[in-house]
Structure formats: C-alpha cells, structure tokens
PDB file of N, H, CA, C and O in Angstrom:
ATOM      1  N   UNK A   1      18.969-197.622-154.570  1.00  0.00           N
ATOM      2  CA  UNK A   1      19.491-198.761-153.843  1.00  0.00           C
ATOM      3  C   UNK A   1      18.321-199.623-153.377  1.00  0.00           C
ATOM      4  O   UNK A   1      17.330-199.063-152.910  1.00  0.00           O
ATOM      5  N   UNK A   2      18.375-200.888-153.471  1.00  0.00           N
ATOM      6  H   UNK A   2      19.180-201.343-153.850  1.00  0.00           H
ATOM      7  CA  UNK A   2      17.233-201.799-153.159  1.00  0.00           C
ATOM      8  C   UNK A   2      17.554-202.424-151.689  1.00  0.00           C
ATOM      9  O   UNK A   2      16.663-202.948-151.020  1.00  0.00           O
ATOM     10  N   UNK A   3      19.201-202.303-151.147  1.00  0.00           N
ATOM     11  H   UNK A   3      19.925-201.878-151.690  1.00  0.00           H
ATOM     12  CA  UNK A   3      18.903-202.691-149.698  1.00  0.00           C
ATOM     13  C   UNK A   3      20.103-201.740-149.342  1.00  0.00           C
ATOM     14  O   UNK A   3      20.811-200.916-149.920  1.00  0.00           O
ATOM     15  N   UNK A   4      19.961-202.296-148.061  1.00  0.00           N
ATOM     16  H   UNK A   4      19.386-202.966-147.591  1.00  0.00           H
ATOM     17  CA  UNK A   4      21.455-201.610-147.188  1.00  0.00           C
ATOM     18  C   UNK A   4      21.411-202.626-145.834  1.00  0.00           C
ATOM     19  O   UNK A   4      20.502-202.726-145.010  1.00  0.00           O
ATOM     20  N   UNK A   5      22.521-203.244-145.878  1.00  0.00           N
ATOM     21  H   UNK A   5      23.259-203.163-146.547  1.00  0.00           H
ATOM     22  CA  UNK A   5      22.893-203.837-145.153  1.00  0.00           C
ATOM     23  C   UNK A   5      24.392-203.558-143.959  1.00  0.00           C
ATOM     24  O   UNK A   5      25.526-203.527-144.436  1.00  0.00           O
ATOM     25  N   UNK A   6      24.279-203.471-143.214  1.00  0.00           N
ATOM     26  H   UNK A   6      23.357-203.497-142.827  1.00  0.00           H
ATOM     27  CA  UNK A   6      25.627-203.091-142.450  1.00  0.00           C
ATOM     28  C   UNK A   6      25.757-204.467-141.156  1.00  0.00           C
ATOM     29  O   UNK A   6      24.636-204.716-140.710  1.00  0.00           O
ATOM     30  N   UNK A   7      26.451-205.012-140.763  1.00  0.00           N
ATOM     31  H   UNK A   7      27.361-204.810-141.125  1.00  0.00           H
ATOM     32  CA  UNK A   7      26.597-206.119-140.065  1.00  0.00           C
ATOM     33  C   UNK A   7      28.302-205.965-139.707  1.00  0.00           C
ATOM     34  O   UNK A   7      29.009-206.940-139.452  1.00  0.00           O
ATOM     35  N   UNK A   8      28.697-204.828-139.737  1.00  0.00           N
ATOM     36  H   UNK A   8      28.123-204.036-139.944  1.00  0.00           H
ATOM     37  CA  UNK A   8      30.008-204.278-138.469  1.00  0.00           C
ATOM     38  C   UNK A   8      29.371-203.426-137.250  1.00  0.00           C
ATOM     39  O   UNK A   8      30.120-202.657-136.648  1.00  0.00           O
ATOM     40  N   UNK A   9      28.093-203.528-136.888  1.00  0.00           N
ATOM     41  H   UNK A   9      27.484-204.152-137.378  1.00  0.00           H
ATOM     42  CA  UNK A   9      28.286-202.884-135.595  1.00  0.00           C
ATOM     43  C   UNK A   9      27.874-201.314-135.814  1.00  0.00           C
ATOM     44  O   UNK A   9      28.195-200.780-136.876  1.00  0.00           O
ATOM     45  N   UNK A  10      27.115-200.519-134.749  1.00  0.00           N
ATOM     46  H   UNK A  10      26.854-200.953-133.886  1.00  0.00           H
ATOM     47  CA  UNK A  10      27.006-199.796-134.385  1.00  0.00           C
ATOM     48  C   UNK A  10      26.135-199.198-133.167  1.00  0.00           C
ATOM     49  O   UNK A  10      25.350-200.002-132.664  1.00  0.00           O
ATOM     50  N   UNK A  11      26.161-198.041-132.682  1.00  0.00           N
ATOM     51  H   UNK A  11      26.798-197.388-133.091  1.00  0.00           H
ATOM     52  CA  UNK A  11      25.061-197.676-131.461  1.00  0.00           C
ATOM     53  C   UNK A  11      24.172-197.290-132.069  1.00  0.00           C
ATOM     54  O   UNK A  11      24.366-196.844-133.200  1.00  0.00           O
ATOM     55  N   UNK A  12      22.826-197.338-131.477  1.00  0.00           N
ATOM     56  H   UNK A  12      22.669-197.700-130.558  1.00  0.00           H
ATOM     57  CA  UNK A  12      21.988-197.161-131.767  1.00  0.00           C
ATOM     58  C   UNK A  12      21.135-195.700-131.995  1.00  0.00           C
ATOM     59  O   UNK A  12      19.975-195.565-132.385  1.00  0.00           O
ATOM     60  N   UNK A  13      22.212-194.568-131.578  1.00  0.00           N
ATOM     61  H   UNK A  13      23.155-194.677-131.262  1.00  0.00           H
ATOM     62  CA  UNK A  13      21.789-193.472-132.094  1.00  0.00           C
ATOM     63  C   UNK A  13      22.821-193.659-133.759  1.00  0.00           C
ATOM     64  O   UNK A  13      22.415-192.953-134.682  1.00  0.00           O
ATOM     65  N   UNK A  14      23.667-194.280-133.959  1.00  0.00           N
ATOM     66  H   UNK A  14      23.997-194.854-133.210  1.00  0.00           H
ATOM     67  CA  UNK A  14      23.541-194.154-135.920  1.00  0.00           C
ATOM     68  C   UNK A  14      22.602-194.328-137.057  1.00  0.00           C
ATOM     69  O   UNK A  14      22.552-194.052-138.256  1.00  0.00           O
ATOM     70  N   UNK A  15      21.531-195.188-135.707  1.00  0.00           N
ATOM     71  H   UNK A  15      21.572-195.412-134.733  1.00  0.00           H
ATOM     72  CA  UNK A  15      20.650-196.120-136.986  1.00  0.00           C
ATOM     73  C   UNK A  15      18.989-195.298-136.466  1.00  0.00           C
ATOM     74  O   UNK A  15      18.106-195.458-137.309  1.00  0.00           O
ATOM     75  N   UNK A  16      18.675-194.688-135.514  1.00  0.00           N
ATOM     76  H   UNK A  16      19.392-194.559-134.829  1.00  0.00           H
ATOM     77  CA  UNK A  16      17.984-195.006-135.027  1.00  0.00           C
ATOM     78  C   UNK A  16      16.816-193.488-136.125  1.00  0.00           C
ATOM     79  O   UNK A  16      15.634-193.511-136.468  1.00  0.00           O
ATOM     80  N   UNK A  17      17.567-192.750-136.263  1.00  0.00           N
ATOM     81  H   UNK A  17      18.527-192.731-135.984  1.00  0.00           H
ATOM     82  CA  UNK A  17      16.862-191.721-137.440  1.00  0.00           C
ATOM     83  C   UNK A  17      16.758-192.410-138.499  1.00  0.00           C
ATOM     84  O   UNK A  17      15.656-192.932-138.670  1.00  0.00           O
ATOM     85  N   UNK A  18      17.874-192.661-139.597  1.00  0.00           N
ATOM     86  H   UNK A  18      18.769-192.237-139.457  1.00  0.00           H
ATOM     87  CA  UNK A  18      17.529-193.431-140.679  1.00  0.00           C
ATOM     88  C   UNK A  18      16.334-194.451-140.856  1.00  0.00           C
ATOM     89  O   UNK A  18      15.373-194.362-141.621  1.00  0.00           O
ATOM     90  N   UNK A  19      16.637-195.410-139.975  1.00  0.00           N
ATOM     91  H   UNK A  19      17.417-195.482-139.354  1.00  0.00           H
ATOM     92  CA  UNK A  19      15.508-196.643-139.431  1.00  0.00           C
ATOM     93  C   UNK A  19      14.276-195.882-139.310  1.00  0.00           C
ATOM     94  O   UNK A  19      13.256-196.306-139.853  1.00  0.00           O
ATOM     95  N   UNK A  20      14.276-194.838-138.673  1.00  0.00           N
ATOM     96  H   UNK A  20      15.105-194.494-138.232  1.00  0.00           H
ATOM     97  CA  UNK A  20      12.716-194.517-138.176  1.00  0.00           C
ATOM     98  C   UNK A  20      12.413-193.563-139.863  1.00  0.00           C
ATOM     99  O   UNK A  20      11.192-193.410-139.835  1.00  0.00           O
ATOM    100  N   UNK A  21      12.817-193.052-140.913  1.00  0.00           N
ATOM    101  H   UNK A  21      13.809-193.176-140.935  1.00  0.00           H
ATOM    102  CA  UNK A  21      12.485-193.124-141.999  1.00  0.00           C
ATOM    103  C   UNK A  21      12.173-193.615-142.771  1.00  0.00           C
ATOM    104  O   UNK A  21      11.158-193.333-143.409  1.00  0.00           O
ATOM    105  N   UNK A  22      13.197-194.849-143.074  1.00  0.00           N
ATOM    106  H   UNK A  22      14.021-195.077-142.556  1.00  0.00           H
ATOM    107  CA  UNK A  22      13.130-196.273-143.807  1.00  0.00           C
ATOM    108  C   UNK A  22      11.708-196.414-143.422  1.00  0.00           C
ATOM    109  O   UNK A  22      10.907-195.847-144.164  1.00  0.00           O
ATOM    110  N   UNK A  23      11.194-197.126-142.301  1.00  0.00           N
ATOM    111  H   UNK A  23      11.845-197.587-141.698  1.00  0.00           H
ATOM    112  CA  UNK A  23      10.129-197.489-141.664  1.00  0.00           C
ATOM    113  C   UNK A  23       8.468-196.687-141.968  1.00  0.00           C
ATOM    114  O   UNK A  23       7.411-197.314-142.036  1.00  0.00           O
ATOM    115  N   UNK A  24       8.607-195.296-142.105  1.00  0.00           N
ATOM    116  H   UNK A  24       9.466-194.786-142.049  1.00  0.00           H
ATOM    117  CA  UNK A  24       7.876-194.730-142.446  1.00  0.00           C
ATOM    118  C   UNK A  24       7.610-194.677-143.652  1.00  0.00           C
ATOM    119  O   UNK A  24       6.480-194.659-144.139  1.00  0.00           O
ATOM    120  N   UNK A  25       8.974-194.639-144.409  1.00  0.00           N
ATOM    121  H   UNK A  25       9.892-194.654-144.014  1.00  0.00           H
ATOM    122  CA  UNK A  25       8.456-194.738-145.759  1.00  0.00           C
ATOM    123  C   UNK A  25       8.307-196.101-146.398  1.00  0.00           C
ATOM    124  O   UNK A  25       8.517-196.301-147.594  1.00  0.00           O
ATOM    125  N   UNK A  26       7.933-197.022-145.536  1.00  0.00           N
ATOM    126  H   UNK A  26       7.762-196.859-144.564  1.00  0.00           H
ATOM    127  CA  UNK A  26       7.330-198.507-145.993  1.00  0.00           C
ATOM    128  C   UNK A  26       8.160-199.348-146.189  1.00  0.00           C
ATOM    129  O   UNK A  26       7.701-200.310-146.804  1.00  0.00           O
ATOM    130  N   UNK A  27       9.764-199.463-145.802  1.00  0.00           N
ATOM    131  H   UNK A  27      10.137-198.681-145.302  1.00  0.00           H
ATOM    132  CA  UNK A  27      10.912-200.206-146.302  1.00  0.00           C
ATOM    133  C   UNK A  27      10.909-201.208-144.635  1.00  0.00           C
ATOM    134  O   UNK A  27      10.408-200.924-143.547  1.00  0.00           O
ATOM    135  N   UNK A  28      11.509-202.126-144.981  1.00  0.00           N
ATOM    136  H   UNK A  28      11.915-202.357-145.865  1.00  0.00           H
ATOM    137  CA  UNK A  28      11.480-203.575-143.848  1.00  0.00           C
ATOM    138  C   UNK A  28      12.793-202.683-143.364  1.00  0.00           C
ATOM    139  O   UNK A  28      13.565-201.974-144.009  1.00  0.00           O
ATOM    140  N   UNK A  29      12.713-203.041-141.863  1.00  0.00           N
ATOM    141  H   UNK A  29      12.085-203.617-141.339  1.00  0.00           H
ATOM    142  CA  UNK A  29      13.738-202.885-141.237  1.00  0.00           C
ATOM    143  C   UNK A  29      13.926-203.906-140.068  1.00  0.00           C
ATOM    144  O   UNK A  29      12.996-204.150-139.299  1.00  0.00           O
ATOM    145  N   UNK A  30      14.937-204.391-139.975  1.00  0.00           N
ATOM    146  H   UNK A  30      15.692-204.193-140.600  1.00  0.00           H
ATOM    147  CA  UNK A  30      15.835-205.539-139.470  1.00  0.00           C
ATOM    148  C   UNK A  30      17.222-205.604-139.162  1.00  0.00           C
ATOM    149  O   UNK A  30      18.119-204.877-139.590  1.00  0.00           O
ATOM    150  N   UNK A  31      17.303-206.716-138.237  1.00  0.00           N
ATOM    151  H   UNK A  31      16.575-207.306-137.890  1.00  0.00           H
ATOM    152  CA  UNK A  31      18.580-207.181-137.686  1.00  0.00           C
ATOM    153  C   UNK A  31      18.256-207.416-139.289  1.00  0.00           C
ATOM    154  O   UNK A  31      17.395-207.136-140.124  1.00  0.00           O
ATOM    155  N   UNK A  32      19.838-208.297-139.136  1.00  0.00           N
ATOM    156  H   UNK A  32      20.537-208.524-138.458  1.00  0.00           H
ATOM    157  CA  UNK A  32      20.496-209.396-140.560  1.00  0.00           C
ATOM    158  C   UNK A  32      19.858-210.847-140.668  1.00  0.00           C
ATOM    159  O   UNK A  32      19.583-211.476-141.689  1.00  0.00           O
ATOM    160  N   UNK A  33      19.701-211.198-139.371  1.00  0.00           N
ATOM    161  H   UNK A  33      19.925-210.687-138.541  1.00  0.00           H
ATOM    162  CA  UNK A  33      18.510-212.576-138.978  1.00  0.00           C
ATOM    163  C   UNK A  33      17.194-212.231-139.335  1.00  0.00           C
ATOM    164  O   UNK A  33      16.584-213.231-139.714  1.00  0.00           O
ATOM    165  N   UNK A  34      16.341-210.929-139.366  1.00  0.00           N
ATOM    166  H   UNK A  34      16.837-210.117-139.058  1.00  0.00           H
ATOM    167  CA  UNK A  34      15.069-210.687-139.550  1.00  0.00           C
ATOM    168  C   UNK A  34      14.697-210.822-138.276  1.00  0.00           C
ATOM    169  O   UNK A  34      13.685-211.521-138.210  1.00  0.00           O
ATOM    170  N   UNK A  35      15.131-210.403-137.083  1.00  0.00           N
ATOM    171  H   UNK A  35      15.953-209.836-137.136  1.00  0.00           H
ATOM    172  CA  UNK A  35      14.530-210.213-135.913  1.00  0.00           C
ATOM    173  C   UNK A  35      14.371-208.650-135.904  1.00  0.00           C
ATOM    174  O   UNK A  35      15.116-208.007-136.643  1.00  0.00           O
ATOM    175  N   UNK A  36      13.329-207.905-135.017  1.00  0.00           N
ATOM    176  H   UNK A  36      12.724-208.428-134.417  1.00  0.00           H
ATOM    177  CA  UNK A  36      13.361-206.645-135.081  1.00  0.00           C
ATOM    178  C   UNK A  36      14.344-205.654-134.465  1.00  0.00           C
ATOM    179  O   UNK A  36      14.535-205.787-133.256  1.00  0.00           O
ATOM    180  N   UNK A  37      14.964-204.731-135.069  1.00  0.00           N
ATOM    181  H   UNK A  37      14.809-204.622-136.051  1.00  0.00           H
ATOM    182  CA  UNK A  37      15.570-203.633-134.385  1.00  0.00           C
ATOM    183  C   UNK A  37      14.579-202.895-132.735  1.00  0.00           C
ATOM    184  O   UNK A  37      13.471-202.379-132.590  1.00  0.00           O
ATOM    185  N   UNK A  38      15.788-203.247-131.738  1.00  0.00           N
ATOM    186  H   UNK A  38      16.688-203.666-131.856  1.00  0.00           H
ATOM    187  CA  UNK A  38      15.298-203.155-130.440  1.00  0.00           C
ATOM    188  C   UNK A  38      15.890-201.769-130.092  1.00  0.00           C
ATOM    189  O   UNK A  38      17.093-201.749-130.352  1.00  0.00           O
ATOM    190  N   UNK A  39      15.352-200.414-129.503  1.00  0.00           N
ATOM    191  H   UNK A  39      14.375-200.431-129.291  1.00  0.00           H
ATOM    192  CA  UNK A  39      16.298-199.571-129.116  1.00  0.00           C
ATOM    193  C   UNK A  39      16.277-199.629-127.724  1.00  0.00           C
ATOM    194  O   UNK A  39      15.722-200.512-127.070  1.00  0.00           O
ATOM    195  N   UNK A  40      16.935-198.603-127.250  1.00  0.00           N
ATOM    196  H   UNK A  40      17.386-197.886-127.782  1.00  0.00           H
ATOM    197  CA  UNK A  40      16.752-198.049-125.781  1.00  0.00           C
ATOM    198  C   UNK A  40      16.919-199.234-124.685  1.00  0.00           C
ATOM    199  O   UNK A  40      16.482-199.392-123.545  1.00  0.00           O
ATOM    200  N   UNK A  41      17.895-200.128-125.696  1.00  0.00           N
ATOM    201  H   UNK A  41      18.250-200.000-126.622  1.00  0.00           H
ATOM    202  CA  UNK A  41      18.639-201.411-124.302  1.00  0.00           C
ATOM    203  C   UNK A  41      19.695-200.145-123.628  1.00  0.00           C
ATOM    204  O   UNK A  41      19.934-198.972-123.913  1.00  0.00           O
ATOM    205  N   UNK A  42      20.234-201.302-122.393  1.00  0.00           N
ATOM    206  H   UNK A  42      20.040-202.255-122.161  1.00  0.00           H
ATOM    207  CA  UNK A  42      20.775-201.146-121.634  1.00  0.00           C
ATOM    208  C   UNK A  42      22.514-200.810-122.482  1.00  0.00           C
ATOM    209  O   UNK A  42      23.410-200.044-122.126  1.00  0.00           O
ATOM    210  N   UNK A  43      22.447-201.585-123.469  1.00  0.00           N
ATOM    211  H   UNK A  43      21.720-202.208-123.758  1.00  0.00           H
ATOM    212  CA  UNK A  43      23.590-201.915-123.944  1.00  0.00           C
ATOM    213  C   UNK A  43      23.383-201.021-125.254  1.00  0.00           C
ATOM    214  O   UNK A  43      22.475-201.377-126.004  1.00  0.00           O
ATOM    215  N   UNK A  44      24.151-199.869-125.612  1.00  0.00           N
ATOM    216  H   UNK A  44      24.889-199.579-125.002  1.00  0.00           H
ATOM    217  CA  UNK A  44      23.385-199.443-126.813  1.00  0.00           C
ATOM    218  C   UNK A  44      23.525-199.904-128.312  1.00  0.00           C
ATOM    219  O   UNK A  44      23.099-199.571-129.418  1.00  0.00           O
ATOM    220  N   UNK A  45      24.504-201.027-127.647  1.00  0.00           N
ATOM    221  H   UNK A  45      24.849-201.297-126.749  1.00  0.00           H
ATOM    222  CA  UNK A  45      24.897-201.150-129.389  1.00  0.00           C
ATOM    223  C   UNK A  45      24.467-202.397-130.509  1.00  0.00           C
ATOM    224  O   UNK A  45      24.800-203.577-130.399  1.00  0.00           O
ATOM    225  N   UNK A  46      23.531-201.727-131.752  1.00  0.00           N
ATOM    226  H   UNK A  46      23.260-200.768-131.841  1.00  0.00           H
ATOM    227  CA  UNK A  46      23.537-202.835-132.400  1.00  0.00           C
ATOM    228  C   UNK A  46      24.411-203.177-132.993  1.00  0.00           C
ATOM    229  O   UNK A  46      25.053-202.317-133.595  1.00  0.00           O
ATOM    230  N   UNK A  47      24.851-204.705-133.088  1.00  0.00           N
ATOM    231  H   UNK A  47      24.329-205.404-132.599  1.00  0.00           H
ATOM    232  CA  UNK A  47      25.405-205.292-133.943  1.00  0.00           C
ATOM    233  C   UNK A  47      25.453-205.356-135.667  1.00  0.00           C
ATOM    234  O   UNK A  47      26.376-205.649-136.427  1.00  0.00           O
ATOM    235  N   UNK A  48      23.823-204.885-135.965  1.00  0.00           N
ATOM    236  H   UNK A  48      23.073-204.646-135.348  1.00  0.00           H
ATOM    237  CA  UNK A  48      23.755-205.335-137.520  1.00  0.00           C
ATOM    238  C   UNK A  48      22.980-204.904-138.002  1.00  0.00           C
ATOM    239  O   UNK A  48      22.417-204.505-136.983  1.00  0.00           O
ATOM    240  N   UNK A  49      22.107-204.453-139.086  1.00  0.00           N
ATOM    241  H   UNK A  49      22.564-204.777-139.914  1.00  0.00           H
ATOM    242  CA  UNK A  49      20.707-203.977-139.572  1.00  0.00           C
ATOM    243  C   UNK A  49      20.789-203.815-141.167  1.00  0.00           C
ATOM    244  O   UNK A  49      21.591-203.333-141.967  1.00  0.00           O
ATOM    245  N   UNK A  50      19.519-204.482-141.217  1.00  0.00           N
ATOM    246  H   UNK A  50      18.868-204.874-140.567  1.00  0.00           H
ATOM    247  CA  UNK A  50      18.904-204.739-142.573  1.00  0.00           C
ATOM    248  C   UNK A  50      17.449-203.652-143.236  1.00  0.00           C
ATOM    249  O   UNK A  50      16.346-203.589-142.694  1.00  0.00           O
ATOM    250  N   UNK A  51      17.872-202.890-144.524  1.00  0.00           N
ATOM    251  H   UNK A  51      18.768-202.942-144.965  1.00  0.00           H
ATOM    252  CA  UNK A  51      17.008-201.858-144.148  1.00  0.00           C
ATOM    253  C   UNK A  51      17.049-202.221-145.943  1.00  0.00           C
ATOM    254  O   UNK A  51      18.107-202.191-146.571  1.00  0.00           O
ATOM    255  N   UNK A  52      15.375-202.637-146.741  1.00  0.00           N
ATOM    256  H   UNK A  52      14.515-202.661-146.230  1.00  0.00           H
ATOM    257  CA  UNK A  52      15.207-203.234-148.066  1.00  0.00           C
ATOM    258  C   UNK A  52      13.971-202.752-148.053  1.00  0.00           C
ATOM    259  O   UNK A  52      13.301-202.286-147.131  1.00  0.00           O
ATOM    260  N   UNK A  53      13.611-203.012-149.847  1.00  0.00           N
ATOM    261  H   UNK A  53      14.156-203.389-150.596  1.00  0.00           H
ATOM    262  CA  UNK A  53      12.052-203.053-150.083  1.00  0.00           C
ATOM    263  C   UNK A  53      11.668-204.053-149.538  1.00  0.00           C
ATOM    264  O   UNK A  53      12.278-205.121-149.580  1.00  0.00           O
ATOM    265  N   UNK A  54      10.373-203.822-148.818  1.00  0.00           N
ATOM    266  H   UNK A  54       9.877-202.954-148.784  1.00  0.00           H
ATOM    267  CA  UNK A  54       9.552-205.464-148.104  1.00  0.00           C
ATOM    268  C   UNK A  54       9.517-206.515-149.246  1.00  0.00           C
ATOM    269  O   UNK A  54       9.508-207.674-148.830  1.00  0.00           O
ATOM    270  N   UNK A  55       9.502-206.407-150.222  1.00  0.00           N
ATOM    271  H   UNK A  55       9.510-205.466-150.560  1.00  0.00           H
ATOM    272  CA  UNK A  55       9.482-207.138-151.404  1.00  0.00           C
ATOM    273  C   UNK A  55      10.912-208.142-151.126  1.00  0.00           C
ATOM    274  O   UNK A  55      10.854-209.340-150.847  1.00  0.00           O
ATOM    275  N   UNK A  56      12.027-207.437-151.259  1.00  0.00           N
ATOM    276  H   UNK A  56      12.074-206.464-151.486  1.00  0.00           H
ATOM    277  CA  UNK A  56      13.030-208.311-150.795  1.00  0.00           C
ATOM    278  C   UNK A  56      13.206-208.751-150.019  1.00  0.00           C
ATOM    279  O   UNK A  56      13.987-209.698-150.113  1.00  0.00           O
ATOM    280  N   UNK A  57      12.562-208.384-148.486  1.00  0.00           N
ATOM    281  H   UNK A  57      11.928-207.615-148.410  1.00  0.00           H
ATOM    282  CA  UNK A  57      13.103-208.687-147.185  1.00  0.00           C
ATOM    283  C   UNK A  57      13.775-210.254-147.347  1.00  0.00           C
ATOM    284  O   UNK A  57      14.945-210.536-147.088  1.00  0.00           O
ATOM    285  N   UNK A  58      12.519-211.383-147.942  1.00  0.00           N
ATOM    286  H   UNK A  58      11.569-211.153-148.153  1.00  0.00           H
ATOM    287  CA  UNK A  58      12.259-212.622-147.330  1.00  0.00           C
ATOM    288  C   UNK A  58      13.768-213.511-148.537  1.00  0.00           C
ATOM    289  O   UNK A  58      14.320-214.601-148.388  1.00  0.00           O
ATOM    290  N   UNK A  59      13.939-212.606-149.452  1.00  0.00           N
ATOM    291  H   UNK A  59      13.491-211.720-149.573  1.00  0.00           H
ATOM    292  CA  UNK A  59      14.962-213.078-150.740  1.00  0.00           C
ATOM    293  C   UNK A  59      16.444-212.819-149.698  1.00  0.00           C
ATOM    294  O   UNK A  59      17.171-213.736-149.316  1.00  0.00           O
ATOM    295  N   UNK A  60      16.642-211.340-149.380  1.00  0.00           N
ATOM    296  H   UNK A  60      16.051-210.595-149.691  1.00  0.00           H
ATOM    297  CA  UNK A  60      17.867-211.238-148.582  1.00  0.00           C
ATOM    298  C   UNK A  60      17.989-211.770-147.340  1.00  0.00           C
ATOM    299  O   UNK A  60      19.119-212.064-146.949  1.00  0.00           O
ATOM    300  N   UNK A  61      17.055-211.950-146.650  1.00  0.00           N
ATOM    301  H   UNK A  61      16.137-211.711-146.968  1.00  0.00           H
ATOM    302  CA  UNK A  61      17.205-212.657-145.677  1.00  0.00           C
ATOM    303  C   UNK A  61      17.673-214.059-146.060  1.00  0.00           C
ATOM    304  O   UNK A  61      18.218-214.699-145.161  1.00  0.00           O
ATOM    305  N   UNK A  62      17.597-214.396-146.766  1.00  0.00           N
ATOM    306  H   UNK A  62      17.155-213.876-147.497  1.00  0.00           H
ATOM    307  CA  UNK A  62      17.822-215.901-146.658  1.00  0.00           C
ATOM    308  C   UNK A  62      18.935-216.330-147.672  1.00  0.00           C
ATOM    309  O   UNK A  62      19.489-217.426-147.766  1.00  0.00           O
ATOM    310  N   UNK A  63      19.105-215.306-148.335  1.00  0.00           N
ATOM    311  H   UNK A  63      18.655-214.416-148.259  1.00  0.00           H
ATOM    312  CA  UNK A  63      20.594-215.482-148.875  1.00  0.00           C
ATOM    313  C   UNK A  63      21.455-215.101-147.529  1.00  0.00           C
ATOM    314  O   UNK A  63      22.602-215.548-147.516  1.00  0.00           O
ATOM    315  N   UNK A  64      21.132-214.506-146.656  1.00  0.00           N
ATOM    316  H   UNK A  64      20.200-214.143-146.666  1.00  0.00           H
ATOM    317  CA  UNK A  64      22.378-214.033-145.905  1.00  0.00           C
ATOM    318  C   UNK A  64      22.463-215.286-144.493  1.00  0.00           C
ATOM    319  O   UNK A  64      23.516-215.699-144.007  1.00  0.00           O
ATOM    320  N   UNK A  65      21.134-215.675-144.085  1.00  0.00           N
ATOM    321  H   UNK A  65      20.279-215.340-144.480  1.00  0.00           H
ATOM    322  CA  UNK A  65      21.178-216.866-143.593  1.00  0.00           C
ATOM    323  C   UNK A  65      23.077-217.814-143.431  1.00  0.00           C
ATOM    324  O   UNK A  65      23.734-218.183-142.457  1.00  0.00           O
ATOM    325  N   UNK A  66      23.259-217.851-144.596  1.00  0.00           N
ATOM    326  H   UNK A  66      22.726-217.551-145.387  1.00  0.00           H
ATOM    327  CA  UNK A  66      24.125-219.218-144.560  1.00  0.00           C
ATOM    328  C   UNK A  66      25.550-218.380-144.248  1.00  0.00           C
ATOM    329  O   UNK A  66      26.678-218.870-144.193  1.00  0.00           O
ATOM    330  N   UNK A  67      25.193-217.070-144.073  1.00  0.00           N
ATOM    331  H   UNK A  67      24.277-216.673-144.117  1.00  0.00           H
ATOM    332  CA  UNK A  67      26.564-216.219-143.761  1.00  0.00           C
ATOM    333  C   UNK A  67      26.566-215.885-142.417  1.00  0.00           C
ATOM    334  O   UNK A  67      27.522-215.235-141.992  1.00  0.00           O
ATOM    335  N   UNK A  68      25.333-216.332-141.389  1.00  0.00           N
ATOM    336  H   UNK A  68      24.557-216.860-141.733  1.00  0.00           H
ATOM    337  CA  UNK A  68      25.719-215.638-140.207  1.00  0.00           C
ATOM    338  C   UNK A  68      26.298-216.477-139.409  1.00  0.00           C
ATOM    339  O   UNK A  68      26.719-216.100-138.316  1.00  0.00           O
TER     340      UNK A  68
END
C-alpha cells in the first residue's frame, strides 16, 4: 500500500502505535491538510490522518486539498 488515509475520525490511542511505526520506518505522517499529528490534547480525538511514502506526501496532499 502506498498510503492510508482515514478522515472519519478517531482517538488518539487508534493511531497513536501505528503512527509511531509509520514514522520510524520513514513514512510521512499527517493530518489530511499536512499539519502534524498532535497527541496528548485535552480532547483526544483526531479527526483525520495521512500516513504515505514521503515521496507522495506533497502529490496526496494536494489532490485531497480540494476535498476538505
């Protein structure tokens, strides 16, 4: 798989192992905007996350642009 995108929502203990793999093993991880995944708010839940080869980040990001 070259991305994974989810943008229904979740808390942040669903994402927060995966993400910290992705990440290690060199893959971009992101909101759907390309802002960074924030943990340990007040509020636990993310909304959305973008998890690609860095190669794609800047291609999917901006196809998804005109969808948010």
């Amino acid at each position: 798989t070259d991305a994974y995108v989810h943008a229904g929502g979740q808390y942040e203990w669903d994402s927060a192992a995966p993400v910290a793999v992705a990440a290690a093993a060199g893959l971009h991880t992101s909101r759907v905007d390309g802002s960074p995944l924030v943990y340990n708010r007040p509020d636990p839940r993310l909304p959305d996350l973008l998890v690609c080869r860095p190669e794609l980040a800047d291609t999917i990001l901006a196809a998804l642009g005109p969808l948010l």
